[in-house]
C-alpha positions as CSV (number, residue, x, y, z in Angstrom):
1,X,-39.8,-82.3,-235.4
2,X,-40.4,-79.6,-233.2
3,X,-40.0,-78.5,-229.6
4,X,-41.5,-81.0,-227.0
5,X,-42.2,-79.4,-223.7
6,X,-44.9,-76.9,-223.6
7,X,-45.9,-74.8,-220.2
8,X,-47.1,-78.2,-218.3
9,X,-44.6,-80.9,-219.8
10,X,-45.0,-82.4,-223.2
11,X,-49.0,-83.4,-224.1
12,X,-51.0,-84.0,-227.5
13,X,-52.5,-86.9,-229.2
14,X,-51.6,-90.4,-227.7
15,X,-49.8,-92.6,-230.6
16,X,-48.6,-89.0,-232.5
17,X,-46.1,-87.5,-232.1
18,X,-44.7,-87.0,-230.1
19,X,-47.0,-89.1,-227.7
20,X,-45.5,-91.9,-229.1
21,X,-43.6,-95.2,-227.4
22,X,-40.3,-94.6,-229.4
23,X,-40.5,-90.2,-228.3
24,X,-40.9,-92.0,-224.5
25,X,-37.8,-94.2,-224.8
26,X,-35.8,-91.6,-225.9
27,X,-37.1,-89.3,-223.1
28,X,-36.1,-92.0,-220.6
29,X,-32.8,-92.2,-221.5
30,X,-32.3,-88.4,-221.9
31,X,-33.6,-88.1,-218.6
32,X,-31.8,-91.0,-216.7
33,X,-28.3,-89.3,-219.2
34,X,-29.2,-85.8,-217.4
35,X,-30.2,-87.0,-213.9
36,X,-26.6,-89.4,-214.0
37,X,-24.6,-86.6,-215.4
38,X,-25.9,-84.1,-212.5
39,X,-23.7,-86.6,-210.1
40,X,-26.8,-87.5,-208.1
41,X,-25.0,-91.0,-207.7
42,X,-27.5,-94.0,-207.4
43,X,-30.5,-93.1,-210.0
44,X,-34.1,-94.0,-209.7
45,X,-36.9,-92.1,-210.4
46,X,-40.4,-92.6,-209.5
47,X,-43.4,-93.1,-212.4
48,X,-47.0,-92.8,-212.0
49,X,-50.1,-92.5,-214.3
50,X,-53.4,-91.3,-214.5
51,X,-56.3,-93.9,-215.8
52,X,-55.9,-93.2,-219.8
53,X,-55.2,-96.6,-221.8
54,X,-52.1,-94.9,-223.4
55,X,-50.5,-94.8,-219.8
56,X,-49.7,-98.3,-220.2
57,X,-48.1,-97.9,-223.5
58,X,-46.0,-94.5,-222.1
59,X,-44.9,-96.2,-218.8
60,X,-43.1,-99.2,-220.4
61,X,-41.4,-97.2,-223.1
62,X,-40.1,-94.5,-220.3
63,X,-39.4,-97.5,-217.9
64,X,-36.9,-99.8,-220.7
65,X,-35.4,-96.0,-221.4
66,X,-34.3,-95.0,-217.9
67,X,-33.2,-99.0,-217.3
68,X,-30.9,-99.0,-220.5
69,X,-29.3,-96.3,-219.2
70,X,-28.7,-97.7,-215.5
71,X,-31.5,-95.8,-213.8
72,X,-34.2,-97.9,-211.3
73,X,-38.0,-97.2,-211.7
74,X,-40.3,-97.0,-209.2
75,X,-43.6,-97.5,-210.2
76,X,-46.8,-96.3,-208.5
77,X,-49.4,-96.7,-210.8
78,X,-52.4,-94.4,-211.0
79,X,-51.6,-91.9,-208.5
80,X,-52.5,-87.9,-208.7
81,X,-49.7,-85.5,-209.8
82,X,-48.8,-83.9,-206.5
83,X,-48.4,-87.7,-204.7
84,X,-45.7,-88.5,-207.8
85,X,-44.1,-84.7,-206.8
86,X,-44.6,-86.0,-203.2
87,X,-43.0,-89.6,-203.3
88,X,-40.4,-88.2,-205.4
89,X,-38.8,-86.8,-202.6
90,X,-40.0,-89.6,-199.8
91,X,-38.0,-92.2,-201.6
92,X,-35.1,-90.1,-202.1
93,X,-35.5,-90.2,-206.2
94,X,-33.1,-88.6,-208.8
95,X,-36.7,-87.6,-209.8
96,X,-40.2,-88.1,-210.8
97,X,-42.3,-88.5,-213.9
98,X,-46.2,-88.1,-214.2
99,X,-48.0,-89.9,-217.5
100,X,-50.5,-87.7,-217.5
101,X,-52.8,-84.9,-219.7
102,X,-54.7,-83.8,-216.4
103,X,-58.0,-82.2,-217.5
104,X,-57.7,-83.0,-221.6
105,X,-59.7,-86.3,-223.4
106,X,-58.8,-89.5,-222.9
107,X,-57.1,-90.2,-226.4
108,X,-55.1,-87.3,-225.0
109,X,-51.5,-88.2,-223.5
110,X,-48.8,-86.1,-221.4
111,X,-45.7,-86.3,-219.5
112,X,-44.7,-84.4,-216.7
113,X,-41.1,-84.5,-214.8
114,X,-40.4,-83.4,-211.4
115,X,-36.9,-83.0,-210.2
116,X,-35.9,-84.6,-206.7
117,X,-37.2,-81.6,-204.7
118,X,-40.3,-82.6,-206.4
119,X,-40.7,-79.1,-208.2
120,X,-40.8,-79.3,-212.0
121,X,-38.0,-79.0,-214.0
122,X,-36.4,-75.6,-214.6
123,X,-36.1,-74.5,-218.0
124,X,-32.6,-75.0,-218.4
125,X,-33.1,-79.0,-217.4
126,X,-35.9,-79.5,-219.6
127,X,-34.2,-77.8,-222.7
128,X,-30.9,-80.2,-221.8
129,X,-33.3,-83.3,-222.2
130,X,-35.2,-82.1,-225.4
131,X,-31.9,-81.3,-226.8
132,X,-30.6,-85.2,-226.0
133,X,-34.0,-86.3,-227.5
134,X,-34.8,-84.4,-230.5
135,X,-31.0,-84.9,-231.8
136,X,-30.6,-88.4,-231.2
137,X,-27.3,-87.9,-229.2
138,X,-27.6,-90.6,-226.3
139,X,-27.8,-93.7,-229.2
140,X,-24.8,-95.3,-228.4
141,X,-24.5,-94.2,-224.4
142,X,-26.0,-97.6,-222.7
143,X,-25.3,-99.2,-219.5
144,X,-23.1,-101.9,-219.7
145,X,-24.9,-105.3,-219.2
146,X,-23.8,-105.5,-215.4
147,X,-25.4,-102.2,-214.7
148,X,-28.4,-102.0,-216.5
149,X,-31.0,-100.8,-213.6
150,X,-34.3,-102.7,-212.4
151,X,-38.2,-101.6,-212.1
152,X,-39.9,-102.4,-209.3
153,X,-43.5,-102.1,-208.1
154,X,-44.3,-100.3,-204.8
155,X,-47.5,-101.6,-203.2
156,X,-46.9,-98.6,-200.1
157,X,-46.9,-96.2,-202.1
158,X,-50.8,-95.0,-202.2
159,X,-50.8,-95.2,-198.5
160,X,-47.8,-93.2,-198.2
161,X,-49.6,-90.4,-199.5
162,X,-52.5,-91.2,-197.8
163,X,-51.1,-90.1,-194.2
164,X,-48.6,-87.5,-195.7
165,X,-52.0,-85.4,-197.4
166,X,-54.0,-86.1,-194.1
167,X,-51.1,-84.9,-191.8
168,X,-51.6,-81.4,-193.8
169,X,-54.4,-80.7,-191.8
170,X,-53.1,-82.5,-188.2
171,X,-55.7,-85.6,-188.9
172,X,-58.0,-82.8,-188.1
173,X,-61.9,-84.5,-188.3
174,X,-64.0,-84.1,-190.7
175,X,-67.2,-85.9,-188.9
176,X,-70.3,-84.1,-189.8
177,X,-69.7,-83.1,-193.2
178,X,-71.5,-85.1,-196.1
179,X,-69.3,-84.2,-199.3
180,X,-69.9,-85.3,-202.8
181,X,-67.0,-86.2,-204.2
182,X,-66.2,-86.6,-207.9
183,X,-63.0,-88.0,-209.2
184,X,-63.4,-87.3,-213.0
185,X,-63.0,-91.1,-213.8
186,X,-59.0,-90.2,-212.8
187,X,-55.7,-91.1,-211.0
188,X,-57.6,-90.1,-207.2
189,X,-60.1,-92.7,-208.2
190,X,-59.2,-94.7,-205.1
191,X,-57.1,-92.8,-203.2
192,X,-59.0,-89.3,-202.8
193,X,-62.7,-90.9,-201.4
194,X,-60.5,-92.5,-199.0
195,X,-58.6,-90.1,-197.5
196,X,-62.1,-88.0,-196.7
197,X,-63.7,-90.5,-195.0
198,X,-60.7,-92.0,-192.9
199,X,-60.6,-88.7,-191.9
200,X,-64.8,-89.0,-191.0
201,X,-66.6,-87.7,-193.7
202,X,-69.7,-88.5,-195.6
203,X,-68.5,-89.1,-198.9
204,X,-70.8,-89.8,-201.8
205,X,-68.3,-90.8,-204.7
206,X,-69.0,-90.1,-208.8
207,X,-66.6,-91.2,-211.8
208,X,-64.5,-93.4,-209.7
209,X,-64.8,-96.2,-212.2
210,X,-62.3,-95.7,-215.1
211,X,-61.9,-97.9,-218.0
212,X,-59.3,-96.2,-219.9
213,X,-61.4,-93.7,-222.0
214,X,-63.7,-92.1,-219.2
215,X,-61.1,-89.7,-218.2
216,X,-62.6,-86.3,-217.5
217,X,-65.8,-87.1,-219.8
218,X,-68.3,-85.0,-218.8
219,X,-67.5,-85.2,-215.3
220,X,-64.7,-83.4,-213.0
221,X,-63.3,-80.0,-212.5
222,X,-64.0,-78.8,-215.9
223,X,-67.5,-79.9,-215.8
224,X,-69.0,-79.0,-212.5
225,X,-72.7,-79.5,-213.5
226,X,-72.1,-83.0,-212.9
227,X,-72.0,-82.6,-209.1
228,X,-74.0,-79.8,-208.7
229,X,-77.2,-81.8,-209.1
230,X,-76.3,-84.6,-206.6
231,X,-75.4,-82.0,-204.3
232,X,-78.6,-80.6,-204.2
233,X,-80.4,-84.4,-204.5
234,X,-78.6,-85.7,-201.5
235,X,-78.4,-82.5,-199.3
236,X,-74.7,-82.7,-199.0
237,X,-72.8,-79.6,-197.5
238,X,-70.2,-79.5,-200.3
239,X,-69.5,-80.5,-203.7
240,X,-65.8,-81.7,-204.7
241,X,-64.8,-82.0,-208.5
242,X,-60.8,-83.2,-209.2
243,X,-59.6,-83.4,-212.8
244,X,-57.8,-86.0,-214.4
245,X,-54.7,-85.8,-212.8
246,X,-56.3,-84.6,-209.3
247,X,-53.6,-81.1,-209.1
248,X,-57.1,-78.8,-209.6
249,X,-60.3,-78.7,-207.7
250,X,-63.3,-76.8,-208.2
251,X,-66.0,-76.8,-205.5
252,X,-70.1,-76.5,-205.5
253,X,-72.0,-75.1,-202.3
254,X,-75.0,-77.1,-201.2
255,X,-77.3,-75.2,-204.0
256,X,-75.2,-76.7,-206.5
257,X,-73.4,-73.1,-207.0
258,X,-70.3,-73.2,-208.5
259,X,-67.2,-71.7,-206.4
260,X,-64.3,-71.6,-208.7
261,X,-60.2,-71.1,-207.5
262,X,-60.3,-67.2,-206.8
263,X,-62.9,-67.8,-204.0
264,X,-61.1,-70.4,-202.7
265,X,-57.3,-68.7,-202.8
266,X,-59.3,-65.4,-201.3
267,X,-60.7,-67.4,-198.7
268,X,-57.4,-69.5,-197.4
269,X,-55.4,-66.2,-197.8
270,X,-58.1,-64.2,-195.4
271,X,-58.0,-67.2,-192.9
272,X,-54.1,-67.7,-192.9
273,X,-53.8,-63.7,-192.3
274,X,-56.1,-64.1,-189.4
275,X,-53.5,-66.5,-188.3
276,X,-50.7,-64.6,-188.9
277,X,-49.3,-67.8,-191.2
278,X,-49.5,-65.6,-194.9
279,X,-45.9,-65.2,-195.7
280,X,-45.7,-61.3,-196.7
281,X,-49.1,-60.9,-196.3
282,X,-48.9,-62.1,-200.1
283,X,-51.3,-64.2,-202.6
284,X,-50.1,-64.9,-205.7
285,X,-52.3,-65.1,-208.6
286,X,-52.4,-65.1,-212.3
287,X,-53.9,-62.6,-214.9
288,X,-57.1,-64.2,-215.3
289,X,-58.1,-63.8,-211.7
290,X,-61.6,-61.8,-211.3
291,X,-60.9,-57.9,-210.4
292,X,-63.2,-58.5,-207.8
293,X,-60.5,-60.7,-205.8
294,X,-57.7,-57.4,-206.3
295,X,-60.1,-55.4,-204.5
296,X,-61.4,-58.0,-201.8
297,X,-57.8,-58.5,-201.1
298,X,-57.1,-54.7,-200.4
299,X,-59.6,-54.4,-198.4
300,X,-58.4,-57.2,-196.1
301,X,-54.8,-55.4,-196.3
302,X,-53.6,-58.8,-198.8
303,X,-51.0,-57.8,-201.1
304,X,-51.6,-59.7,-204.4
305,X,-48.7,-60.7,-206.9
306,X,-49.4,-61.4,-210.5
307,X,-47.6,-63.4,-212.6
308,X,-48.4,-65.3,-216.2
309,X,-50.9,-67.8,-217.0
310,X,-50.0,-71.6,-215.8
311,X,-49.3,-72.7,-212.0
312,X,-45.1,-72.9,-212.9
313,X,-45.2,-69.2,-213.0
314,X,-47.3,-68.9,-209.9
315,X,-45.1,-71.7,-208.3
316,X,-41.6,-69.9,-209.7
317,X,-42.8,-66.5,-207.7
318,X,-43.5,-68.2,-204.7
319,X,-39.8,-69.9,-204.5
320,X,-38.8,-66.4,-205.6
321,X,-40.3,-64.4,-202.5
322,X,-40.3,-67.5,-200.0
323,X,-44.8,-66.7,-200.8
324,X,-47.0,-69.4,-199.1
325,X,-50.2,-69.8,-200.6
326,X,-51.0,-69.0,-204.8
327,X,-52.9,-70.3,-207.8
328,X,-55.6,-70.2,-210.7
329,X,-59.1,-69.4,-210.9
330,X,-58.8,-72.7,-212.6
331,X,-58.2,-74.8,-209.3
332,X,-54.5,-74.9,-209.0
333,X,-53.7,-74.2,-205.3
334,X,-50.4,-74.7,-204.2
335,X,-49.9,-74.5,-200.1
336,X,-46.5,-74.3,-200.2
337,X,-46.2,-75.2,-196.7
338,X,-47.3,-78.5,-197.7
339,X,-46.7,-79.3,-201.6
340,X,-44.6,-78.3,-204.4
341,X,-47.1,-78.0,-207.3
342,X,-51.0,-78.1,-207.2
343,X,-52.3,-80.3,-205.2
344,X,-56.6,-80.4,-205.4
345,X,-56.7,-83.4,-202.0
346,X,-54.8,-81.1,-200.0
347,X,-56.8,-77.7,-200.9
348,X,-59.9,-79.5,-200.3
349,X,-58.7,-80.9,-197.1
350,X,-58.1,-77.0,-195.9
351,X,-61.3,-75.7,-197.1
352,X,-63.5,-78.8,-195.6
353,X,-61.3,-78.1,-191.9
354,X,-61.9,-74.9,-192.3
355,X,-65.5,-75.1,-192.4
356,X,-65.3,-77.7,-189.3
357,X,-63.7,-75.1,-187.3
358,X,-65.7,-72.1,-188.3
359,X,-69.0,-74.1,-188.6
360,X,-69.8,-71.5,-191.6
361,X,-71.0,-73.3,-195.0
362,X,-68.5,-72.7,-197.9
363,X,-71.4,-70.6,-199.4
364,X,-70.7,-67.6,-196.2
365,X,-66.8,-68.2,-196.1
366,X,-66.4,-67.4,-200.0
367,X,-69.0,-64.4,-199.6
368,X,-66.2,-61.4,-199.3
369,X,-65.9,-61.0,-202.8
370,X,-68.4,-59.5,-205.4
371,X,-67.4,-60.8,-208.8
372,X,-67.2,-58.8,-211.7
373,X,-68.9,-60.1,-214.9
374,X,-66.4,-61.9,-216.9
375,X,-66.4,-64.7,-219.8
376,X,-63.7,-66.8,-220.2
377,X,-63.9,-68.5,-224.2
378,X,-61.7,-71.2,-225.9
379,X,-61.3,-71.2,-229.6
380,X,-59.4,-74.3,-231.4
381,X,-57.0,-72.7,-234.0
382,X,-55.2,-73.6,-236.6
383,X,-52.1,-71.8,-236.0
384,X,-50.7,-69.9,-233.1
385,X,-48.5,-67.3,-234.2
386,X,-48.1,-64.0,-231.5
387,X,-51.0,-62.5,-230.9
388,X,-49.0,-59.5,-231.5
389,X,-47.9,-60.3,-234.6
390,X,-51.5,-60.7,-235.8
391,X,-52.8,-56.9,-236.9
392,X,-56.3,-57.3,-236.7
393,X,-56.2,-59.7,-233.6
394,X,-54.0,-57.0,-232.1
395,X,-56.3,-53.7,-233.2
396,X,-59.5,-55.1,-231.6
397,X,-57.6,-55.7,-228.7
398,X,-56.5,-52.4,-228.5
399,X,-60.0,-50.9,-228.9
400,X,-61.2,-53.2,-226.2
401,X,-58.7,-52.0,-223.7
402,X,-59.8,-48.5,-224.3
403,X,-63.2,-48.7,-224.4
404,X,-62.9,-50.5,-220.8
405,X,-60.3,-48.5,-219.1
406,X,-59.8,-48.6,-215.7
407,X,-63.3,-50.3,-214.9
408,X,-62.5,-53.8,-217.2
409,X,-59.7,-55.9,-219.0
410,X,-58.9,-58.4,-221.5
411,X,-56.3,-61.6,-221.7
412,X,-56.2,-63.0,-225.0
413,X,-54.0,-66.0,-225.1
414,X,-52.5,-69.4,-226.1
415,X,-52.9,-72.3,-224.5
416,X,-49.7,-74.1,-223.8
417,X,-51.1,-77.4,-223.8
418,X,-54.2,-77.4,-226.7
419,X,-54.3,-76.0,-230.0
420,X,-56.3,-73.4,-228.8
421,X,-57.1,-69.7,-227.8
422,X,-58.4,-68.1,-225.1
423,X,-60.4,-64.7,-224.4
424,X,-60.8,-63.2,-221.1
425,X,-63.5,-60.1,-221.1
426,X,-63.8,-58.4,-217.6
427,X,-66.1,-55.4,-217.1
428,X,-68.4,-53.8,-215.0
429,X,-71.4,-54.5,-217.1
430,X,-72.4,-58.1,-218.9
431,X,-73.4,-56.6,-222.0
432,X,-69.5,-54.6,-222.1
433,X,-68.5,-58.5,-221.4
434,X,-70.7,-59.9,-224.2
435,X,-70.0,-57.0,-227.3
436,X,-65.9,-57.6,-227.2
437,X,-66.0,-61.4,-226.5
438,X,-68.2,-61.7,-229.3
439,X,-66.3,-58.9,-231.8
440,X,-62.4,-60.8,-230.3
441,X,-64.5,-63.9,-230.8
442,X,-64.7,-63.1,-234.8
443,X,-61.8,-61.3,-235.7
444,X,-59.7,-65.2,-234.3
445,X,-62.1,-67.1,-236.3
446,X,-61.3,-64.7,-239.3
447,X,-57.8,-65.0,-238.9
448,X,-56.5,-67.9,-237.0
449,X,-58.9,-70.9,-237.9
């Protein structure tokens, strides 16, 4: 058996290892032993789900775990990641856990822990529970019959949320704006169309009817074409694609033109400067943000931090430097004014106010960047040993970096959640772009598959 918690909890195949009902029990006792043994006194934690059939499965074996041991669940149901992180804290919980593989297949499974600050775990805390887990040490540490805990259901819970992600823009109106709004078949099924038009939107809603395998299938933030259309077909003023789990967002103008998480970080980090709200005058990003946002963030005297690929790293140099606003090209925003992890409601509520008060379309407020031609390509591998540690993988690299210099880069990397790859190509010219995508491209496929 090997290690269980990747860069974004523990994820693969639901009904393998270790997606599996017996790995969950064990993890609920490991976690209720940990949270208990931290002296937090009365445990609970809260758990919700996204709309996979395997949540079912995940949430009773975690729930009998954390019971045996004398913890209380709270259960949610399907709710988005960043309302589990959120309700975590409102109900005063030891902590949280999210059944969830955000933007993966449905026959794809995940679990995600928050601690009671609602941030997720440290390393330390996460390596205390896989270490309980993986060894089998918490057999014989039960609660005695009188102190086994309970589960309960909380009905408030989606309204909660509701009025917490709404006060994050002051209830602020939204009247005006026609959005189309697609849910990705996920956990902000019901919640997320709500929330837009309480606050006086038009919302025309897509993939909010899950059945268990619909998760993210063809549909959401990793498949924008599936709003773009409708955007155009009903002259809406904004398209709105969640993922599974509803902690990304990815946004469409009214041609159907994709506008991707770069745009919208450079954006809210312009409009918070104006406002003298931008803690440091800092956005933090990752390594596969576009070039073109470095230099449209000079120009508009933003210094730019840059950390590792996944929204923990971003999130870990924001606590670090008390930063305000960061996140991926991918979608994940965090507002940390607001939120403690990625929260794609919330970003969306600040872009669609921000285009109230401004009365600009999304298309002009996301025009102070020229984008340099890049390609971002996933490859399923067989293996992932270090890139470095690969001598031809690592030699084409090389020659790609010095053919582009100053004027380009490239990322190669693992995913920490698929068995794949990824290339990053960034130059001033597509065809620069195309050649050492396509050579990288070859040399994995040669080596690694």
């Amino acid at each position: 058996m090997g290690k269980l918690f990747g860069t974004d909890g523990i994820r693969g195949k639901a009904n393998v290892y270790p997606i599996t009902p017996e790995v969950a029990l064990q993890l609920g006792k490991a976690v209720a032993h940990v949270f208990g043994a931290r002296g937090q006194g009365h445990m609970k934690a809260v758990i919700g789900k996204d709309t996979r059939l395997s949540g079912y499965m995940l949430e009773a074996a975690l729930t009998s775990g954390m019971v045996s041991m004398g913890m209380d669940v709270l259960g949610v149901g399907p709710m988005p990641t960043p309302a589990v992180a959120h309700l975590t804290k409102s109900f005063n919980a030891s902590c949280g856990v999210m059944i969830t593989a955000s933007h993966n297949p449905a026959e794809d499974n995940g679990i995600k822990i928050f601690g009671a600050d609602g941030f997720k775990l440290p390393d330390e805390i996460e390596a205390q529970i896989e270490h309980l887990v993986l060894e089998g040490l918490i057999e014989h540490e039960p609660a005695s019959p009188m102190r086994i805990g309970k589960a309960y259901r909380i009905d408030d819970a989606r309204g909660r949320y509701i009025e917490f992600a709404k006060s994050s823009i002051k209830n602020h109106s939204l009247q005006g704006l026609k959005i189309v709004l697609d849910c990705a078949n996920g956990a902000a099924y019901s919640i997320a169309p709500m929330i837009f038009r309480e606050l006086g939107a038009e919302v025309i809603t897509d993939s909010t009817t899950p059945d268990g395998y619909n998760i993210n299938a063809n549909c959401g933030a990793t498949f924008i074409n599936n709003i773009s259309a409708k955007v155009i077909q009903h002259g809406a003023n904004v398209g709105i694609a969640l993922d599974g789990d509803a902690d990304r967002v990815i946004f469409c103008d009214s041609q159907g033109r994709e506008i991707n998480g770069d745009r919208m970080l450079g954006m809210c980090a312009i409009d918070m400067k104006k406002r003298k709200r931008l803690a440091e005058d800092t956005l933090v990003i990752t390594s596969m943000s576009n070039l073109g946002l470095h230099k449209a963030m000079e120009q508009h005297g933003i210094k730019v931090e840059v950390t590792g690929v996944g929204d923990r790293y971003v999130i870990e140099s924001m606590r670090k430097n008390n930063y305000n606003i960061g996140g991926e090209q991918s979608g994940h925003i965090i507002f940390m004014d607001y939120v403690t992890t990625g929260d794609g409601i919330i970003t969306a509520l600040h872009v669609l106010k921000h285009m109230v008060e401004t009365g600009k379309s999304i298309c002009e407020l996301t025009a102070f960047m020229e984008e340099y031609p890049q390609e971002i390509k996933s490859i399923t591998v067989a293996r992932k040993p270090p890139v470095d540690q690969v001598p031809a993988l690592k030699n084409v690299i090389s020659e790609c970096e010095l053919a582009l210099g100053s004027s380009g880069r490239t990322v190669v990397r693992y995913s920490g959640t698929e068995n794949k790859i990824r290339i990053l190509v960034e130059a001033e010219r597509q065809q620069d772009v195309d050649l050492w995508v396509g050579r990288i491209e070859e040399v994995i496929k040669q080596e690694l598959c």
